[in-house]
C-alpha positions, 0 to 999 in steps of 0.5 A: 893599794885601796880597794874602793867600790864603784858605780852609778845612779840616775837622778832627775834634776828639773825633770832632767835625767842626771847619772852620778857616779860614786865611789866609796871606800872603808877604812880603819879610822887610823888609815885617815889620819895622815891627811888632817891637819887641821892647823893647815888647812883650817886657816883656808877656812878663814876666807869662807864666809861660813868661818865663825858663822856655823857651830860645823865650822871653824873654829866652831868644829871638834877636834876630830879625835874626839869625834870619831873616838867612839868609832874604828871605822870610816866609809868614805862617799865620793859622788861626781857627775858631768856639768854638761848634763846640766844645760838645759837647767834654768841657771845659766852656770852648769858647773854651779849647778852640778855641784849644788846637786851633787852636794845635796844629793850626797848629803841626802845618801849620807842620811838616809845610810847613816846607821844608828850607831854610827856617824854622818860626816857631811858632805858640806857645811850644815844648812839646817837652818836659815840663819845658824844658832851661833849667829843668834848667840845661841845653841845649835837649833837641831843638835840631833842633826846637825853634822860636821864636814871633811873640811872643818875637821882639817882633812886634806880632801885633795889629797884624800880623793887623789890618794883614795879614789885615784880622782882629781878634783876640778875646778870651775873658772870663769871660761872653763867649765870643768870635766866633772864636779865632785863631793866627798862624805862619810859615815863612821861605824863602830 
């Protein structure tokens, strides 16, 4: 059985107060190999309108071998929090909402813990830039910054949180709005 920690933070989103819960989990790099695959679910990819736009997204994306061979260790970040603290927001979709503010707010707790030898996975595909160097024909604009996801690597992420966090992923429909949204990163250590 996985051992993960949890626990919450309180963040405001337009001057409303938001709680995120987190989970996080550290495992041996060789742990995490059962749920990639690239060959599989890189082809769900395809349908992403970042597919071929990004240098962090495929075909674009190292094997991830090679990525994390310098390292034996992985903590693995889950955020997750209600859509219905997101009501009063302006835009009138909360689960949208929810998850563009989980999402980032990952993605900015990846950053600020990311030791200096160690690496970010990101929480979702890179957003540096406006407009991504490879749709220029050109290199990545911020190298140093630019990181890879748990998706474009080829992870089932599914079965990862179902597996490692004993959490479901949900899913927003036209007349449901799910229970919760959640967001998945990581940092690889030596």
């Amino acid at each position: 059985m996985i051992n993960y920690q949890t626990g919450s933070l309180l963040k405001k989103y337009h001057n409303i107060p938001i709680t995120i819960h987190f989970k996080q989990v550290k495992l041996k790099i060789k742990e995490l190999k059962p749920y990639l695959n690239p060959k599989k679910f890189n082809t769900y990819c395809e349908a992403c309108p970042n597919h071929s736009q990004k240098w962090t997204c495929p075909p674009n994306c190292p094997p991830f071998d090679d990525y994390a061979k310098d390292y034996s260790h992985i903590t693995l970040y889950l955020f997750y929090t209600s859509p219905n603290q997101f009501e009063k927001a302006k835009n009138k979709d909360k689960a949208l909402d929810a998850y563009n503010f989980i999402k980032e707010e990952l993605q900015n707790y990846l950053r600020e813990v990311e030791p200096s030898t160690g690496k970010m996975i990101a929480a979702n595909s890179c957003e540096l830039c406006k407009t991504c160097g490879l749709v220029d024909e050109k290199e990545c604009y911020m190298p140093n910054k630019m990181r890879y996801n748990l998706v474009a690597f080829g992870f089932n992420v599914n079965q990862l949180m179902t597996d490692l966090f004993q959490h479901e992923l949900q899913w927003a429909t036209k007349n449901q709005t799910p229970n919760f949204v959640s967001s998945v990163g990581a940092i690889l250590k030596k």
